[in-house]
C-alpha positions in Angstrom: -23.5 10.4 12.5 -21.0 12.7 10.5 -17.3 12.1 10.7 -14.4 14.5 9.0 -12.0 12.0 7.4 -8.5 13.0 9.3 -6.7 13.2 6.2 -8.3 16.9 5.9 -6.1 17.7 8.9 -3.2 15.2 7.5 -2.2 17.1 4.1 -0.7 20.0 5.9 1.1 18.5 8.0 2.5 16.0 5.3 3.4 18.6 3.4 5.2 20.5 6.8 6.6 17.2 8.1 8.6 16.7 4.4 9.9 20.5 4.3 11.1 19.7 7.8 13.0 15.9 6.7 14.3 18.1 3.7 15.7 21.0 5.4 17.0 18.8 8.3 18.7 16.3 5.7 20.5 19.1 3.8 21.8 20.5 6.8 23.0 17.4 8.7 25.5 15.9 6.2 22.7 13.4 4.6 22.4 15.6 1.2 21.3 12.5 -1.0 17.8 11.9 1.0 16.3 14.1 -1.3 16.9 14.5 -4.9 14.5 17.3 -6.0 13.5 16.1 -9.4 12.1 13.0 -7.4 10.7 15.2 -5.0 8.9 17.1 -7.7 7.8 13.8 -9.6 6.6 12.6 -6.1 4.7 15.8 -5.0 3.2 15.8 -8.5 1.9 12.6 -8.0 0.4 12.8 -4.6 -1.4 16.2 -5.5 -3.1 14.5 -8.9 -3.8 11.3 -6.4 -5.4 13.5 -3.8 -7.8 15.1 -7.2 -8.4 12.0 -8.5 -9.3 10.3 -4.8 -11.7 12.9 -3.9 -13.8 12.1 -6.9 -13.7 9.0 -6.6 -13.9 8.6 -3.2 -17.0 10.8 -3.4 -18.7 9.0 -6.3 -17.2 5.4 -6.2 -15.7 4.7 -2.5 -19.0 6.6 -0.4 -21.0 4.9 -2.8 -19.9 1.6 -3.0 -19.8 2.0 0.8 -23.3 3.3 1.2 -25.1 1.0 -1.0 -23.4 -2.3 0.4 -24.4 -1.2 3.8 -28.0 -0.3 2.8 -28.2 -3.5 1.4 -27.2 -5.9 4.1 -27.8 -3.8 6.4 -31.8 -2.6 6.1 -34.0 -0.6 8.4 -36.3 -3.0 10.2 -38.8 -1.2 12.1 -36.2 1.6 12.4 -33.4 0.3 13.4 -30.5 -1.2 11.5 -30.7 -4.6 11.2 -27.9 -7.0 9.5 -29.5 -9.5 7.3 -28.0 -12.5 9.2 -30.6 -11.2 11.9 -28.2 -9.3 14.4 -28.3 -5.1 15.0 -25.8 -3.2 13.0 -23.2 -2.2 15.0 -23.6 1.4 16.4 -20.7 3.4 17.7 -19.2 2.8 20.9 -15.5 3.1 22.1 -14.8 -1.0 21.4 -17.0 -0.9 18.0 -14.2 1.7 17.1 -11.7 -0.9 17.9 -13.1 -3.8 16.3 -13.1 -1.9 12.8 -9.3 -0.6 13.2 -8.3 -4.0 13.5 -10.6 -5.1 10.4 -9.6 -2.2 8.6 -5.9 -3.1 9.2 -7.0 -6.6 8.5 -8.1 -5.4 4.9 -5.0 -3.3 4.3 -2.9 -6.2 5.0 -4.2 -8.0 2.2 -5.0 -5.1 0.0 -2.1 -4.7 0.3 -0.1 -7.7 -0.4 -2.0 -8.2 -3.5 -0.9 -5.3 -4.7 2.5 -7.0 -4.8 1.3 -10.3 -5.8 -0.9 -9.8 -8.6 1.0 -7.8 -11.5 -1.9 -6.0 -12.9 -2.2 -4.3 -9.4 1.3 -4.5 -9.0 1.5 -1.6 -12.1 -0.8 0.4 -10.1 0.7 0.2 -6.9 4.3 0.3 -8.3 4.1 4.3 -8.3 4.8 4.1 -4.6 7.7 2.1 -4.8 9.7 3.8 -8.1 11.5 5.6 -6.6 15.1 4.8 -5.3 14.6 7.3 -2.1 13.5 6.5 1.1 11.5 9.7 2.6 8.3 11.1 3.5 8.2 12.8 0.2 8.5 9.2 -0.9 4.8 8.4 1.3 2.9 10.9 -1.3 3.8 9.4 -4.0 0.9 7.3 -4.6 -1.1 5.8 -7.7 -4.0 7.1 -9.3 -5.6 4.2 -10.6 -5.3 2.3 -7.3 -8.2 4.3 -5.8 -10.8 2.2 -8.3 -10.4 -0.8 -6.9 -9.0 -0.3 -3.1 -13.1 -0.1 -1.9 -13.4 -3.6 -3.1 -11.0 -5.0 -0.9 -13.1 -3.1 2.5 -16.6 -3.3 1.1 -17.2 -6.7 3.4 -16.6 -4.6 7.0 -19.6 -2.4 5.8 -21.5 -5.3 4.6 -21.5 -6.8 8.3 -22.7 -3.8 9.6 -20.2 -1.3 10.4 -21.0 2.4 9.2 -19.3 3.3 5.9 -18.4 6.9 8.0 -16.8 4.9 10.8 -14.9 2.8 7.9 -13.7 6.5 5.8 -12.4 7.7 9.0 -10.5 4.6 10.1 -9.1 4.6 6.9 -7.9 8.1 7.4 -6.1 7.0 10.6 -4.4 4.5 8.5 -2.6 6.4 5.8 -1.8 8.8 8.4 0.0 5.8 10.6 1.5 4.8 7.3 3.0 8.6 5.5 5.2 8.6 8.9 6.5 5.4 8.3 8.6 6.9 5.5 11.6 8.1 7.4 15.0 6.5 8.5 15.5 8.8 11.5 13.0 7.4 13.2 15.0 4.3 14.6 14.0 1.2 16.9 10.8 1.6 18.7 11.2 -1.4 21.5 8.6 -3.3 23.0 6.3 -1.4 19.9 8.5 -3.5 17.4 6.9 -6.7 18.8 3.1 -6.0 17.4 3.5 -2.7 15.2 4.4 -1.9 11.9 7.3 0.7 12.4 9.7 2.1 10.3 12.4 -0.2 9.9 9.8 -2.5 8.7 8.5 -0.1 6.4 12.1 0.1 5.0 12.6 -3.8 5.0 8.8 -3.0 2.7 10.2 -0.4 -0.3 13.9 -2.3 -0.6 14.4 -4.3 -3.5 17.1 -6.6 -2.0 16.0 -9.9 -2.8 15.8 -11.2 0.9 13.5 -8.2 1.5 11.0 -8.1 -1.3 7.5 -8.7 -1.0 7.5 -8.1 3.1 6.2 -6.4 5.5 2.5 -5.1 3.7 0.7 -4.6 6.9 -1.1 -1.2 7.9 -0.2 0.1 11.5 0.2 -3.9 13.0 2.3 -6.6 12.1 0.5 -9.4 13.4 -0.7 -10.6 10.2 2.8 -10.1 8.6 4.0 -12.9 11.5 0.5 -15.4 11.0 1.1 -15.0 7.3 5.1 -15.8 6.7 5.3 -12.0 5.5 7.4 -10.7 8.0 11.1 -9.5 8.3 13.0 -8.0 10.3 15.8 -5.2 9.3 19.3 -6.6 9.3 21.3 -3.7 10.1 24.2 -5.6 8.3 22.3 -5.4 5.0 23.2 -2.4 2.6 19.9 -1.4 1.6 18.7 -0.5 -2.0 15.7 1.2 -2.4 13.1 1.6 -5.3 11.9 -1.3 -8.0 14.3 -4.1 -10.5 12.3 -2.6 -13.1 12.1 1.4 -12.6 10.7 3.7 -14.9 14.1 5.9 -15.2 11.8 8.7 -15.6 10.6 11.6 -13.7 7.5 12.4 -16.0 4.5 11.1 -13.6 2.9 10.0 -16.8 5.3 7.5 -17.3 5.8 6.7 -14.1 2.4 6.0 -13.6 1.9 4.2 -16.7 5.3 2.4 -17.6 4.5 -1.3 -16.2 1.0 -1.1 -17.9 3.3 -0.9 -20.9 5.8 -3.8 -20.0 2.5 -6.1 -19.1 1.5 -5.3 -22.9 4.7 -6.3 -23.8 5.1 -9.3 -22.0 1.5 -10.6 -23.2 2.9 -10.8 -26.7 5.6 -12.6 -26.2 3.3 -15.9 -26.5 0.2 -16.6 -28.4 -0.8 -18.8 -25.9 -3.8 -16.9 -24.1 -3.1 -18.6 -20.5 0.3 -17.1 -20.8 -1.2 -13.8 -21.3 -3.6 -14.2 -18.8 -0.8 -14.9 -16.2 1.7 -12.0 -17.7 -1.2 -9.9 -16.3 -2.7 -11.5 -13.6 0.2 -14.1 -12.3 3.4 -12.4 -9.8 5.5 -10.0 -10.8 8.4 -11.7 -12.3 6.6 -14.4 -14.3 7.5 -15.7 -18.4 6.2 -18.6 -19.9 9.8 -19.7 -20.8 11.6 -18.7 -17.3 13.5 -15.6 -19.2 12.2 -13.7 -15.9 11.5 -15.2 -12.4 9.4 -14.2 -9.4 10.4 -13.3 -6.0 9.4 -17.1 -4.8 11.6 -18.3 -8.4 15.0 -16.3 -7.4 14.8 -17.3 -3.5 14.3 -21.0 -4.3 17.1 -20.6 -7.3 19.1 -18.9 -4.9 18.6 -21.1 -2.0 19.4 -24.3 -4.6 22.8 -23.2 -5.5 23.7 -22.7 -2.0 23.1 -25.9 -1.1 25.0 -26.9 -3.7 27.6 -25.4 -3.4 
C-alpha cells in the first residue's frame, strides 16, 4: 500500500504559517521575534536539509527501512510473516495507533541523545543556535542528522510494521513539532497533562540552566514524566533562548559545522585516548580536568553551594 508522506503538504504551509508569525510580530509591538539575518540563516538551512533529506531519505531511510523489514519480516506462503512466528502487522485504524505511539516512543529517545551524546549533539545543535524562538526557528534543522535518525526507528519496522506506515507517521510528527515553535500559542489545559505543547517546547530550546536538556518528546510527554525529563514553564523565569556555546555566525556553513570544530579541539587538549573518546562521545559539557561541566555537573555544583550557603 502507497502512502504520500504529509510533509509534501507541510512545506507550504510552513513556509505560509512563518510569513504569517513575521508579519503579525512586526505589526503587534513584538519587532525582535524575528531578526532577518537569522531568518535567512534558518530558511537556508531548512531548504539545504529538505535537499539533503530527500536523497537520503530516498537512498538510505526507504532503504534501511525496506531491507530490515524484508528481513524479519519474510513472505511465508504469501503472507508476511515476522520471524518470531506472528503475522506482520497489516493496517487497520489501531495498528495506526500502536506505531504513533512507537514512533513517538523513538523520537523521545532520538531525541534526547541528541542532547546527550556530543557527537550528535553538533549535529543536532543547528536547531538550537539560534537565540529566537519562532517558527522560522522549527526549519532550521541539521543536515547531517538525517544519516543516522533511521537507526534510532529501524526496530518498529523490524517487528513488523510497514516502512510506509513508519515514513508517514513520521511526517505527522515533524508537522506536530514545526508548530511547536511559537510563543502565542499559550496554555492548552487539560492537553498540557499528556502532550508536548508549546510552552514545553520553549522550556526545550532555553538555555537557562534549570531548563536545559528537557522536554525531548515528540507530540506526548509521557515519556518526559516516566523518564525525569520533564519541566514545566515557570512564567517567573526570564527566558534565554539559543545555545552557551553559539556559533556567532549566520554563515550556515559554520553554523552547521562549528561544534564539529570545538569537539576537535577539545580532543587535543589530552593525549589520553579515553579522554578523547569521551570529548566526542561523553555529554556536552565534559573535560578531563573539569575546565567545563555538564548540565548534571552545574546543577549538582549549583545545588551544593546552596546548601551551603
Amino acid at each position: 500500500m502507497d502512502f504520500t508522506n504529509p510533509l509534501v503538504y507541510g512545506v507550504p504551509c510552513f513556509l505560509g504559517l512563518i510569513a504569517l508569525e513575521l508579519t503579525y510580530s512586526k505589526n503587534s509591538g513584538n519587532k525582535d521575534l524575528y531578526k532577518w539575518k537569522d531568518l535567512l540563516s534558518s530558511v537556508s538551512l531548512g531548504i539545504g536539509s529538505a535537499v539533503v533529506g530527500a536523497l537520503v531519505k530516498t537512498v538510505g531511510m526507504i532503504l534501511v527501512f525496506s531491507v530490515a523489514y524484508d528481513l524479519f519480516n519474510p513472505l511465508v506462503d504469501g503472507v508476511r510473516t515476522n520471524i518470531m512466528g506472528y503475522e506482520s502487522f497489516g493496517y487497520a485504524w489501531y495498528i495506526w495507533i500502536i506505531c504513533m505511539l512507537l514512533d513517538d516512543y523513538a523520537y523521545y529517545w532520538f531525541h534526547r541523545q541528541n542532547h546527550m551524546v556530543r557527537f550528535l549533539w553538533a549535529a543536532h545543535i543547528v536547531h538550537h543556535s539560534s537565540d529566537n524562538f519562532n517558527l522560522g526557528t522549527a526549519v532550521r534543522n541539521g543536515w547531517f542528522t538525517i544519516f543516522y535518525k533511521p537507526f534510532f526507528y529501524v526496530w518498529i519496522v523490524m517487528i513488523g510494521f510497514p516502512p510506509e506506515m513508519l515514513v508517514v507517521c513520521l511526517g505527522i510528527e515533524a508537522l506536530w513539532q514545526f508548530q511547536l515553535h511559537t510563543k502565542y500559542i499559550k496554555n492548552l489545559g487539560f492537553l498540557e497533562s499528556f502532550m508536548n505543547t508549546h510552552t514545553m517546547h520553549q522550556v526545550h530550546h532555553s538555555r537557562n540552566i534549570e531548563y536545559m536538556d528537557k522536554n525531548h518528546g515528540g507530540f506526548l510527554n509521557i515519556f518526559d514524566r516516566i523518564f525525569g525529563t520533564w519541566k514545566e514553564l515557570d512564567d517567573s523565569v526570564d527566558i534565554e533562548y539559543g545555545v552557551t556555546a553559539p556559533p556567532n555566525s549566520y554563515n550556515i556553513f559554520v553554523i552547521l559545522t562549528h561544534e564539529y570544530k570545538n569537539i576537535w579541539t577539545d580532543m587535543k587538549k589530552s593525549k589520553n585516548w579515553g579522554d578523547k573518546f569521551m570529548y566526542a562521545f561523553g555529554p556536552p559539557g565534559w573535560s578531563h580536568d573539569g575546565s567545563t561541566l555538564t548540565v548534571k555537573q552545574i546543577r549538582k555544583k549549583m545545588k551544593e553551594e546552596k546548601m551551603a550557603a
